[in-house]
C-alpha positions in Angstrom: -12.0 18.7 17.5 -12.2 15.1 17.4 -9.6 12.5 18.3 -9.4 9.5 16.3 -6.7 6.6 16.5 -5.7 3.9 14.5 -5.0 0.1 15.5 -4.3 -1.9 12.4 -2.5 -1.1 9.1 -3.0 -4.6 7.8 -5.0 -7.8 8.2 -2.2 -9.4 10.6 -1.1 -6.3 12.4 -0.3 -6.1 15.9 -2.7 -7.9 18.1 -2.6 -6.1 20.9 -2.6 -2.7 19.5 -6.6 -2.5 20.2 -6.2 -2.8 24.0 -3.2 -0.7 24.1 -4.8 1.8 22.1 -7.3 2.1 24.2 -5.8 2.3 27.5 -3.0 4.5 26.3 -4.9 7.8 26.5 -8.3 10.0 25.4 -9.5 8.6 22.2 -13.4 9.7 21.0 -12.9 7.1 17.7 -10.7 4.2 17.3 -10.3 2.6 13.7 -8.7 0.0 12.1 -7.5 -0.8 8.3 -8.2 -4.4 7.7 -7.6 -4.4 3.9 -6.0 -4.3 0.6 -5.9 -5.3 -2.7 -4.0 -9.3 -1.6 -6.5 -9.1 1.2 -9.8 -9.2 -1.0 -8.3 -11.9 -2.9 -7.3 -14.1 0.8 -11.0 -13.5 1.5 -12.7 -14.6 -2.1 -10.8 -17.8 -1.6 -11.9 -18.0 2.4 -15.9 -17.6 0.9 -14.9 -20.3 -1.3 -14.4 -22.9 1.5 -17.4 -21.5 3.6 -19.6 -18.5 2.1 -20.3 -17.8 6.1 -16.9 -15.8 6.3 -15.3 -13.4 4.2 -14.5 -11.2 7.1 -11.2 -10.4 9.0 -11.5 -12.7 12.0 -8.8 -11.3 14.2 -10.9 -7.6 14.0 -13.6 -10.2 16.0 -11.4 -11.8 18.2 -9.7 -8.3 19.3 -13.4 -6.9 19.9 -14.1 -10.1 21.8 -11.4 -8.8 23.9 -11.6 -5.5 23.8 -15.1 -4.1 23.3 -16.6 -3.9 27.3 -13.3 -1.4 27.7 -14.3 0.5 24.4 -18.0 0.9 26.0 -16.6 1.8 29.2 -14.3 4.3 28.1 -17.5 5.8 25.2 -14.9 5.4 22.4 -16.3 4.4 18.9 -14.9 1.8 16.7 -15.5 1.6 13.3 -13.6 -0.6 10.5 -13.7 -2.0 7.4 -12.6 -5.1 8.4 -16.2 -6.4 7.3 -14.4 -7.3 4.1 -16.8 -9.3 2.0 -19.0 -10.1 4.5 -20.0 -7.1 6.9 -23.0 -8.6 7.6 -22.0 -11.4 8.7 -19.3 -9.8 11.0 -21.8 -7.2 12.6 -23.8 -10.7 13.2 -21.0 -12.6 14.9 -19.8 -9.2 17.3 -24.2 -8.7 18.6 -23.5 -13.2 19.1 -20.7 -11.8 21.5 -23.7 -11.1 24.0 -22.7 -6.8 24.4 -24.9 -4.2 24.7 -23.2 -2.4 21.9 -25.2 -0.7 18.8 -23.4 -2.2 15.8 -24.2 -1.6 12.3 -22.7 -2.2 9.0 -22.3 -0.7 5.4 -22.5 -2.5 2.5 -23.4 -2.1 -1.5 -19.6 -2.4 -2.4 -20.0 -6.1 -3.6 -20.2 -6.1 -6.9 -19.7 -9.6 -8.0 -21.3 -11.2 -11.0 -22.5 -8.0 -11.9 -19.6 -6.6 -14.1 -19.9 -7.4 -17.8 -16.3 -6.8 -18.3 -15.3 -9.3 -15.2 -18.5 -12.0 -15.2 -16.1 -14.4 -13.4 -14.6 -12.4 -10.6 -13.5 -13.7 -7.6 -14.1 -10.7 -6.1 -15.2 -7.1 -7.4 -15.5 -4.4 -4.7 -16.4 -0.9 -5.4 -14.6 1.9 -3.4 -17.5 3.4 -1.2 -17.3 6.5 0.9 -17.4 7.9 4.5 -21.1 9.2 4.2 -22.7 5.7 5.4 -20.0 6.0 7.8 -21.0 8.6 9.4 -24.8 8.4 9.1 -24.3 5.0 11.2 -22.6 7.4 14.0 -24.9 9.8 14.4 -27.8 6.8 14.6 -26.4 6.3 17.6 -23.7 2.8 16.8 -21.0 1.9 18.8 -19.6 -0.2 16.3 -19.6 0.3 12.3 -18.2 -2.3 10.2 -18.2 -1.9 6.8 -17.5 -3.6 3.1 -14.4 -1.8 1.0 -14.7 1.6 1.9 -11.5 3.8 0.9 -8.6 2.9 3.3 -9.5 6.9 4.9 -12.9 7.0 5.1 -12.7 5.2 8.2 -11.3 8.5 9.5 -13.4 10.4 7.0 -16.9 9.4 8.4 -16.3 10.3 12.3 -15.0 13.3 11.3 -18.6 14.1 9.3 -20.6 13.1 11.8 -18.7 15.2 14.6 -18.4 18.7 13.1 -21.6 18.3 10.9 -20.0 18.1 7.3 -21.9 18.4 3.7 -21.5 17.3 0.8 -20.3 20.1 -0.2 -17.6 20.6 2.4 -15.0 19.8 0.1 -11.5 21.4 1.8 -12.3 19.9 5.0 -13.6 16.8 3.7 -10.0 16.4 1.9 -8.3 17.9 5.3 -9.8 14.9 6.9 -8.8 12.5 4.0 -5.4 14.0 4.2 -4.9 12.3 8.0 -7.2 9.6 7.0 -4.3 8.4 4.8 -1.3 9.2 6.9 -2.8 7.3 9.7 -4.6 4.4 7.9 -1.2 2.4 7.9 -1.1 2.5 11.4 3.0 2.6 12.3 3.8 3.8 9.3 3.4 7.0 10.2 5.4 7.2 13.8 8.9 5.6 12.3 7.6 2.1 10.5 9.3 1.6 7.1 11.1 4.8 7.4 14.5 5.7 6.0 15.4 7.9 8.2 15.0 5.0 11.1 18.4 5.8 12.1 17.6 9.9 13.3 15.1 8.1 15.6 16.3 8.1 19.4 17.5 4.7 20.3 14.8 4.5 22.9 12.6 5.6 20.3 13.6 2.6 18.4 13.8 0.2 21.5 10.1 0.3 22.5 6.9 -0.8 19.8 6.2 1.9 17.8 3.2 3.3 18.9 0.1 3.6 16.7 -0.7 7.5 15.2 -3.6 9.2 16.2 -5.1 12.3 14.5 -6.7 15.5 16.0 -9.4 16.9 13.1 -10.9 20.2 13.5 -13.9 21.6 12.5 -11.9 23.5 9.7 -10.6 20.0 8.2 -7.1 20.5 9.7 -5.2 18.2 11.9 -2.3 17.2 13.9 -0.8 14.0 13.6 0.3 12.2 17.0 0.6 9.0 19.1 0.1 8.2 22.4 2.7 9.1 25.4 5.4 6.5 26.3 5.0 4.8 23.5 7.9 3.7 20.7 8.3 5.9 18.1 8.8 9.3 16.6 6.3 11.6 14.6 8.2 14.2 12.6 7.3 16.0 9.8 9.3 13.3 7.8 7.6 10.5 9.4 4.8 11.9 7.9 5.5 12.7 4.5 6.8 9.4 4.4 3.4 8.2 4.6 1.5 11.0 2.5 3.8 9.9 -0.2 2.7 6.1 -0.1 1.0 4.5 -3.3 -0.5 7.5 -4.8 -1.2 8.0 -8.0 -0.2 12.0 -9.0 -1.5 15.4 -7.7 -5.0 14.9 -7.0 -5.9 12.0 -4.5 -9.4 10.5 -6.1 -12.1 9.5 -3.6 -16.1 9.0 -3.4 -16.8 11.7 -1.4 -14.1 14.6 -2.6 -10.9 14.7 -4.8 -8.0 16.1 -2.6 -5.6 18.3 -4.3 -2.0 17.0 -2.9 0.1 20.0 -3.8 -2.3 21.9 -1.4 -0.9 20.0 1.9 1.1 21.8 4.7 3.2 20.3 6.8 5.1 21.8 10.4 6.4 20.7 13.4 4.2 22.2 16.1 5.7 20.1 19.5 7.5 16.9 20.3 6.0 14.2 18.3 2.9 16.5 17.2 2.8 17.6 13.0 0.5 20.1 11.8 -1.3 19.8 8.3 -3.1 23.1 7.1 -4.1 24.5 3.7 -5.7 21.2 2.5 -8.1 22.0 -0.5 -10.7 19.9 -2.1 -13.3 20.1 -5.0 -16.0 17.4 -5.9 -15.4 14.0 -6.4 -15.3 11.4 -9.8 -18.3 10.8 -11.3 -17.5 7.0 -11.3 -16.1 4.9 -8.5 -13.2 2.6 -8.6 -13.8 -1.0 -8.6 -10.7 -3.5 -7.0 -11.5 -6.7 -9.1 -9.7 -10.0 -8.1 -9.9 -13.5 -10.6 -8.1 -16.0 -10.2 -5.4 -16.2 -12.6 -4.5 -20.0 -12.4 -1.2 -21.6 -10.8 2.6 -20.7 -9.9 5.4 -23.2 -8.5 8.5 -22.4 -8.3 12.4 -23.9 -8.1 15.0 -22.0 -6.1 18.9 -23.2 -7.2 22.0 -22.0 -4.7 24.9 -21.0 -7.0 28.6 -21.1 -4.8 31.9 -19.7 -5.4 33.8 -19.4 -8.9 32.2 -19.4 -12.2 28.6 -18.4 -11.3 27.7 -17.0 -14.9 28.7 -20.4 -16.1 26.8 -22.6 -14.1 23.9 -20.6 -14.2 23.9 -21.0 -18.1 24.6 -24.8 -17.9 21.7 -24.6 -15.3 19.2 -23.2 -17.9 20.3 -25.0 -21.1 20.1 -28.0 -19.6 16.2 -27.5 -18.2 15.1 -25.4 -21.2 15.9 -28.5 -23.2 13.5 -30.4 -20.2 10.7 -28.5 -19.4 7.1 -28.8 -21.2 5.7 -25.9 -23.5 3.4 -24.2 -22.5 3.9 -22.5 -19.0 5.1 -18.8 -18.7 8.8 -19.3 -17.0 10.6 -16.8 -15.5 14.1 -16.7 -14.1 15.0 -14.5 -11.5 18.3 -12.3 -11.7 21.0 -12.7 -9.2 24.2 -11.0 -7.7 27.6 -12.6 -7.7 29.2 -13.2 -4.7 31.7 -11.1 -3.4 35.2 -12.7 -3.6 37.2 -14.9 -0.6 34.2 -14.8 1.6 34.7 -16.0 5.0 30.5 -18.0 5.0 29.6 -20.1 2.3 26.3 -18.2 2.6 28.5 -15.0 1.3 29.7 -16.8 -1.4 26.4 -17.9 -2.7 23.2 -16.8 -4.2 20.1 -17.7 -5.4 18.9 -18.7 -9.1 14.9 -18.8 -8.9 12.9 -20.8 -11.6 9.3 -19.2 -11.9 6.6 -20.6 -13.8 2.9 -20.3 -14.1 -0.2 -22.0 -16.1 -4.2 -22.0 -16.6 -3.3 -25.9 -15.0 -1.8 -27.1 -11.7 -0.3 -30.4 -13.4 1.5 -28.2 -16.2 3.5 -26.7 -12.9 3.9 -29.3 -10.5 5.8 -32.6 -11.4 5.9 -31.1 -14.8 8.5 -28.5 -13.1 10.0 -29.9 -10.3 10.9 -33.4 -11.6 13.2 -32.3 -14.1 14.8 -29.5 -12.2 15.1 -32.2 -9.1 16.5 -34.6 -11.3 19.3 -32.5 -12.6 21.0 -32.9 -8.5 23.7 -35.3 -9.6 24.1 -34.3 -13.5 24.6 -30.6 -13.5 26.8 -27.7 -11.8 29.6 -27.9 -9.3 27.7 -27.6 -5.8 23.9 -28.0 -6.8 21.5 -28.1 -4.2 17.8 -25.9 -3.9 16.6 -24.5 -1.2 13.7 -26.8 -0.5 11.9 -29.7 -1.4 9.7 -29.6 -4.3 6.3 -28.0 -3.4 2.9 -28.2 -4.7 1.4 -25.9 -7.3 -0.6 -23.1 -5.8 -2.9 -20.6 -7.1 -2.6 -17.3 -7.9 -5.0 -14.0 -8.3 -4.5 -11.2 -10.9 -6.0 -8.0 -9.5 -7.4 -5.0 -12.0 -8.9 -1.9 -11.6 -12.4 -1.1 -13.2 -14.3 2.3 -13.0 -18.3 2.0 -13.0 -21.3 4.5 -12.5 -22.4 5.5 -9.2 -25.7 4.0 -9.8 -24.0 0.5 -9.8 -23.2 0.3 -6.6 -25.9 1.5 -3.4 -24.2 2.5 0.0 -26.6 0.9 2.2 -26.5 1.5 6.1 -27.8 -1.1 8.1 -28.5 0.4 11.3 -29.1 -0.9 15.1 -32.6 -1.1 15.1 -33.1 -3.1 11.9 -33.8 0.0 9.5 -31.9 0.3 6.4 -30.3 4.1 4.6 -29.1 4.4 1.1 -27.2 7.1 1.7 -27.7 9.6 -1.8 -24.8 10.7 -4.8 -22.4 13.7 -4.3 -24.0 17.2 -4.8 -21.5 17.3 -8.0 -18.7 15.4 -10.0 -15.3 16.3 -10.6 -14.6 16.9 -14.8 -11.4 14.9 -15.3 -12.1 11.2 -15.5 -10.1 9.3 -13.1 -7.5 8.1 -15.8 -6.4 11.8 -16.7 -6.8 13.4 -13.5 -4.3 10.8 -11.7 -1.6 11.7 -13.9 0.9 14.2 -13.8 3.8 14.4 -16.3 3.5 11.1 -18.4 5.8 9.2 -20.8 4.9 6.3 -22.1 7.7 6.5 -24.3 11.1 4.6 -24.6 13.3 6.9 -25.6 15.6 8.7 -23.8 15.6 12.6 -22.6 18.2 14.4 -24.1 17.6 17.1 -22.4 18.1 15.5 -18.6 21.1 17.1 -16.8 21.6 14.2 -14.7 20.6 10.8 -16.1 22.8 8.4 -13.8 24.9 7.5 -16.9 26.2 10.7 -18.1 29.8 12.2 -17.6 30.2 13.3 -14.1 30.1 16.9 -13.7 32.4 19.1 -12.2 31.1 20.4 -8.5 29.3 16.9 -8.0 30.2 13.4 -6.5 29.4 10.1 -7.3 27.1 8.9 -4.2 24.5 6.7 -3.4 21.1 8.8 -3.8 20.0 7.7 0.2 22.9 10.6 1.3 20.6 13.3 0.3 17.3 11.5 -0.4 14.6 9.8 1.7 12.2 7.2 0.4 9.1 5.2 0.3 7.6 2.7 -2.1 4.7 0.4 -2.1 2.6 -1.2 -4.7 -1.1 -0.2 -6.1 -2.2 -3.1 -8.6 0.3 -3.9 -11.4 2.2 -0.1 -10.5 5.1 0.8 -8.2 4.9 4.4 -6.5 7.7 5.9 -5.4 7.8 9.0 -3.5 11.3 10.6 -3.3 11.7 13.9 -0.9 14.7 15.7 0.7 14.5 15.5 4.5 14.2 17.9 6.9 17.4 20.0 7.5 18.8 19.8 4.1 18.7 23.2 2.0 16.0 24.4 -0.2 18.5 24.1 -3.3 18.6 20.1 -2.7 15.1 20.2 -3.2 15.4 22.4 -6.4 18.1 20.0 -7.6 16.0 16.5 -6.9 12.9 18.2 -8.8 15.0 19.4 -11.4 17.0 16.2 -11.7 14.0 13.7 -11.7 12.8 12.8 -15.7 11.8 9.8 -17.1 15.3 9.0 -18.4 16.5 9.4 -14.9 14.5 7.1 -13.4 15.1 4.1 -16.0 19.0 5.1 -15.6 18.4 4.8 -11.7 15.8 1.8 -11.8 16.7 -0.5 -15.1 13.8 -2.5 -14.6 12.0 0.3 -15.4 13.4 0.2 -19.0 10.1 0.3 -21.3 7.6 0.9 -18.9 5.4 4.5 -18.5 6.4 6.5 -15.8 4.2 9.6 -14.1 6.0 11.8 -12.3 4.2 14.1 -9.9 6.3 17.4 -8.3 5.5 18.1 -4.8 7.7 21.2 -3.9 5.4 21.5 -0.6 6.1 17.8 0.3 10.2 18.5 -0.8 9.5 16.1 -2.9 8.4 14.0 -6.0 5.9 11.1 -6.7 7.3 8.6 -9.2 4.7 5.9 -10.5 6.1 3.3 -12.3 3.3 1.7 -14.7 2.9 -2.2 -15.1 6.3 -2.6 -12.8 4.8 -5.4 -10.9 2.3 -6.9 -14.0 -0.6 -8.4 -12.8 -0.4 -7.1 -9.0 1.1 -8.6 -6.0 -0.7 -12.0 -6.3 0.9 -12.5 -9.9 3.8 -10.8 -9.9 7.0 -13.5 -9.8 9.0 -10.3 -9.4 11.9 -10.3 -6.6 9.8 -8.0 -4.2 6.3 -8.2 -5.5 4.7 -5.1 -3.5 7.7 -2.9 -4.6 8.1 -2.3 -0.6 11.9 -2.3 -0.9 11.9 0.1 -4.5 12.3 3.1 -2.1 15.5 1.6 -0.7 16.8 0.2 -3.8 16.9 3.8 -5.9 18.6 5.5 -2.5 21.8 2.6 -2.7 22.0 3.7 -6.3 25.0 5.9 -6.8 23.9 9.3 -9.3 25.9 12.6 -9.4 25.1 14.6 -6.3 26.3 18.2 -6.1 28.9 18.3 -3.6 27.4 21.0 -1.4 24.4 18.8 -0.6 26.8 16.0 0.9 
């Protein structure tokens, strides 16, 4: 078995973690997820300003602080917080003056080498665990890498331990499995979780400690955290985070393609979940690529609307600046909620009327926006005022996903002694290309299902009650380019018929009935009776990713919560 923890979740996570985690009990591997899709784009535009960086510099300050106790104690660290610059971040950790071995992987850049995105900011092929590892068993103390998959972090020290092939496909996918439920760092002990309130308050009182996984040779694991630490792990906790931004049944990666409806979950001690049964067959033949350009600028206006009459003033509002503003620009206004009635604050009895707009040029949205919408102060509503000065224009990234051949990109280790690996294809390639195999049951279509017993709009049937889905329903949500996921599941507890009824209930009409802004858009809906639950991907939700999107919540983080205040027909025995 081999014990690896996690210490980041996101470039700006806890500080700290990295010390705690390393004083806070036995550890053989200590990792860290430095990236995401927002992330590559905050790097392009660091490289921009000076080509030396392109790396996540608090990864180099925490090893600054942190690496003599890593050495001391003979636990690895490896991350992929070398971003778009490993190179240059295994060069500033050896400046540190350590004795440590530290190598990098790299052949994930693909810049300026994509016909279909000549002008990419960034363009960074999802690379695999193999270099990973091969840097382990060279001896390193340290392995940085380029954009490796957020698990293969886990993935590779799990190879080099027990001695996996190529071919080890079920326990390569055990191991991505716990790679992905502990790649989000406090996600997985009680972070983001609906069920927040089951937690102990002491439980809740403390940090939430980081999770750490057990792999065995067979590819199985446990799921953890240290003692005394804040927190819960529960088979909930976990599915929470097994059901975060995927895509449908089978989880694509470089080195295997994990079948999700294979996973196992149970409680097997205080704050200790087993996963078992994990099955795996060969990977894509082609490997995702995370492209970031930069899409030109955004500024926005942000109006308070108070007390009586808000329809009305927020249709004087836009009259009079539709009749103001320059062609050109894509504008977007926000939606809002009226204010509930004889409120006690004047915050309570206001809300918030958001101008977007965006354009190829910064002029077209700064003055161009803000002076007429500024100007309006003494000339339109009852109570106008924003919510801040006018800002400058700033720009904005649109993120897409492109598939290329293995060939295109080279996983190259770079080890401690100066020698070099290209570490060789997969043994064999799955059959489905990625597009078809990440789908479950699609509709792309507009109409609605007739044949839905329970579309949120329907008569309300006799047995069932009108309640907010969260009664019966935890969920989670996130964002994966221009999609929403959402994973719905029925918690521990509840009967098995509540989780018959929620993957009965769950069609595409259902969902846009529950979610309106969902109206028009594909939805894939993914059943995952051993999860309790259901994967919901919601296409083109967010448009142009989370750097684009002018929606209300641009990473969909609060969907999840959203869809459980929404009130549906719940049979009365689940209450």
């Amino acid at each position: 078995m081999i014990t690896i923890g996690n210490c980041s979740g996101f470039y700006g996570d806890r500080f700290s973690a990295m010390r705690d985690m390393l004083e806070g009990g036995r550890l053989d591997v200590l990792t860290g997820d430095y990236l995401a899709e927002l992330t590559m784009l905050i790097l392009g535009k660091d490289t921009i300003k000076d080509p030396t960086t392109g790396y996540a510099k608090t990864f180099l300050r925490q090893i600054a602080d942190c690496l003599d106790l890593a050495l001391q104690r003979e636990v690895k660290i490896v991350s992929n917080a070398g971003g778009l610059n490993p190179a240059g971040l295994a060069k500033a950790i050896e400046a540190l003056g350590t004795k440590a071995k530290v190598a990098y992987v790299d052949g994930d850049d693909l810049r300026g080498r994509l016909d279909s995105h000549p002008d990419a900011l960034t363009a960074n092929a999802y690379l695999g665990a193999f270099g990973i590892a091969h840097a382990l068993e060279a001896g390193a103390d340290i392995v940085v890498t380029g954009r490796v998959t957020d698990a293969s972090v886990v993935v590779g020290p799990a190879i080099a331990h027990h001695g996996w092939k190529r071919d080890s496909y079920d326990e390569l996918a055990g191991a991505v499995v716990a790679g992905h439920v502990i790649e989000c760092g406090t996600q997985a002990t009680g972070g983001n979780f609906s069920g927040f309130l089951t937690m102990s308050p002491q439980a809740r009182a403390r940090p939430l400690g980081f999770p750490v996984a057990e792999i065995a040779a067979d590819g199985s694991s446990v799921i953890t955290k240290q003692d005394e630490t804040g927190g819960t792990v529960t088979v909930d906790t976990v599915t929470a985070q097994l059901l975060y931004e995927i895509q449908g049944p089978l989880y694509l990666g470089p080195d295997v393609t994990t079948d999700l409806t294979s996973i196992r979950l149970a409680e097997v001690g205080i704050d200790r979940v087993a996963i078992s049964g994990v099955t795996g067959t060969p990977p894509p033949a082609t490997l995702k690529v995370a492209v970031n350009s930069l899409g030109g600028y955004r500024n926005s206006a942000e109006f308070v609307l108070t007390g009586p009459d808000i329809d009305a003033k927020a249709a004087w509002l836009r009259d009079q600046l539709d009749a103001e503003l320059p062609i050109g620009p894509d504008y977007t206004w926000s939606t809002y909620r009226i204010p509930a009635p004889d409120s006690p604050t004047e915050e309570g009895a206001a809300c918030i009327l958001r101008l977007n707009a965006r354009a190829a040029d910064a002029d077209a949205v700064g003055r161009a926006l803000t002076a007429p919408a500024i100007e309006l102060a003494l000339a339109s509503y009852p109570g106008f005022h924003v919510t801040a000065p006018p800002g400058r224009p700033s720009p904005f990234g649109v993120y897409k996903a492109a598939y290329v051949r293995r060939d295109r990109a080279t996983e190259t280790v770079h080890l401690p002694d100066g020698s070099t690996y290209e570490v060789p294809s997969p043994l064999a390639y799955a059959e489905k290309s990625p597009a078809s195999a990440e789908k479950s049951r699609t509709s792309a279509d507009t109409s609605p299902d007739v044949t839905s017993r329970t579309t949120g709009v329907t008569p309300r049937l006799s047995g069932v009650s009108r309640r907010p889905l969260g009664e019966v329903v935890y969920a989670r949500s996130g964002d994966k380019g221009g999609d929403a996921n959402l994973g719905l599941w029925v918690p521990q507890g509840r009967p098995e018929a509540a989780v018959e009824w929620l993957l009965e209930t769950v069609t595409t009409a259902w969902v846009r009935a529950l979610l309106p802004e969902a109206e028009g858009l594909a939805i894939d809906i993914t059943p995952l009776p051993h999860l309790r639950g259901v994967n919901i991907v919601i296409r083109d939700l967010l448009g142009d990713g989370v750097a684009a999107s002018t929606r209300f919540d641009p990473q969909a983080k609060g969907l999840g919560e959203w869809a459980r205040s929404r009130f549906v027909d719940i049979p009365e025995e689940f209450l």
